[in-house]
C-alpha positions in Angstrom: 12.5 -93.7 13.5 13.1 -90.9 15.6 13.7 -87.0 14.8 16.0 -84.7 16.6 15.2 -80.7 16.6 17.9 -78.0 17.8 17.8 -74.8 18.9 19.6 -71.8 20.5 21.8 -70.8 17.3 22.5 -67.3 16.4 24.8 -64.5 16.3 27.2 -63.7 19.2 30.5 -61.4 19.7 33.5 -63.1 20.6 33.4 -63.7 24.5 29.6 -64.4 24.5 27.9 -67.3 25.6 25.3 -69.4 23.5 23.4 -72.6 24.8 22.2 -75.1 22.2 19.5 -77.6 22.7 18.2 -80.8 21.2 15.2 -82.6 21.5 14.6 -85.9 20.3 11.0 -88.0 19.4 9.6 -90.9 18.5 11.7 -94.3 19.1 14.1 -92.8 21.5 14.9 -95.9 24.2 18.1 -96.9 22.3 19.6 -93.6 21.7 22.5 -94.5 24.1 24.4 -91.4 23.1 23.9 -88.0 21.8 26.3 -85.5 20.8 27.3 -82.4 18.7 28.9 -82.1 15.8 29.8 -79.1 13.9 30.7 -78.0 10.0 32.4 -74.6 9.0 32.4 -73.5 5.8 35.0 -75.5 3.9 36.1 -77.7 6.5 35.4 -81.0 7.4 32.4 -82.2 10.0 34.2 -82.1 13.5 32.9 -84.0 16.3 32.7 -81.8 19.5 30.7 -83.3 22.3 29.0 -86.3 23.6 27.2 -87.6 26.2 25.8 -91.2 27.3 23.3 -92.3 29.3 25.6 -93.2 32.7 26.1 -89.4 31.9 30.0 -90.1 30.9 30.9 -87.0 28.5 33.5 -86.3 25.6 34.6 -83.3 24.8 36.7 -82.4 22.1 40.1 -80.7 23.4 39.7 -77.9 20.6 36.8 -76.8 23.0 37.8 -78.5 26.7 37.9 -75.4 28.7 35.0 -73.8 26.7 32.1 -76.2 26.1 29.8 -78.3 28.3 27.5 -81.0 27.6 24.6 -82.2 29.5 21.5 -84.6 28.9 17.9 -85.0 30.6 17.2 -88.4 30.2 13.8 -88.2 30.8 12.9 -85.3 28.4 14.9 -86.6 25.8 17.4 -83.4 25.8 20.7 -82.9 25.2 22.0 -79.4 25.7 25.7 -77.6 24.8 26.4 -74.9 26.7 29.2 -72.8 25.0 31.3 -70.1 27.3 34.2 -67.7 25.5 32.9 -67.8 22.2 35.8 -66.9 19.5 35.0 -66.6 15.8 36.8 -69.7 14.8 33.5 -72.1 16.5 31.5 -70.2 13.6 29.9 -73.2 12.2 26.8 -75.1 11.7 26.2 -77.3 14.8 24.2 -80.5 14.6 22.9 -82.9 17.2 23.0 -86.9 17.0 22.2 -89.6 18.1 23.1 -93.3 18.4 21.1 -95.9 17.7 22.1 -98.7 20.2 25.2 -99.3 22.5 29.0 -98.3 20.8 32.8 -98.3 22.6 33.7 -95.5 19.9 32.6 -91.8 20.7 29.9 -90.6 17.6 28.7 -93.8 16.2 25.5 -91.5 15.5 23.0 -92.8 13.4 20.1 -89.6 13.5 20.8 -85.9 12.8 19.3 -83.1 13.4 19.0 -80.4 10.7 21.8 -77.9 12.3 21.6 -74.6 14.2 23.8 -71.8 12.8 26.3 -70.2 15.1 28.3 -67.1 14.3 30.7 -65.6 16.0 32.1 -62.4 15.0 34.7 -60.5 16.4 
């Protein structure tokens, strides 16, 4: 099994910039991808970023210009650093990971228990 842990959530104004992390233990080796998700109230689980081990990222267009991911390999890490916040990326963001080698973007199969972000105007 393995566990992932985030941090970095809070409260922001609109323009700010917030960096999550996530680090994951135990039975890491096949985590071939990691990513962020994120939930708002009400609306469907979105898929925002991922990143793979050859370092090849996705990010989702709704946050393109915005958003970056990275990953340290070696300490297990995967970070999201998020520029120009506005209030509509409120939302509970959650790091994943795969377990094994996928074509698809966010074949994740751990989770991380969320980091709230807020973003008021």
């Amino acid at each position: 099994q393995a566990q992932l842990v985030e941090s970095g959530g809070g409260s922001v104004q609109a323009g700010d910039s917030l960096r999550l992390s996530c680090v994951a233990s135990g039975h890491t080796a096949n985590m071939y991808e990691m990513g962020w998700l994120r939930q708002a109230p009400g609306k469907e689980r979105e898929f925002v970023a991922g990143i793979r081990w050859s370092g090849t990222a996705y990010i989702a267009d709704s946050v393109k210009d915005r958003f970056t991911i990275s990953r340290d390999t070696a300490r297990n890490t995967v970070s999201l650093q998020m520029d120009s916040l506005k209030p509509e990326d409120t939302a509970v963001y959650y790091c994943a990971a795969s377990r094994g080698v996928y074509t698809t973007w966010g074949q994740y199969h751990y989770w991380g228990q969320g980091t709230q972000v807020t973003v008021s105007s």
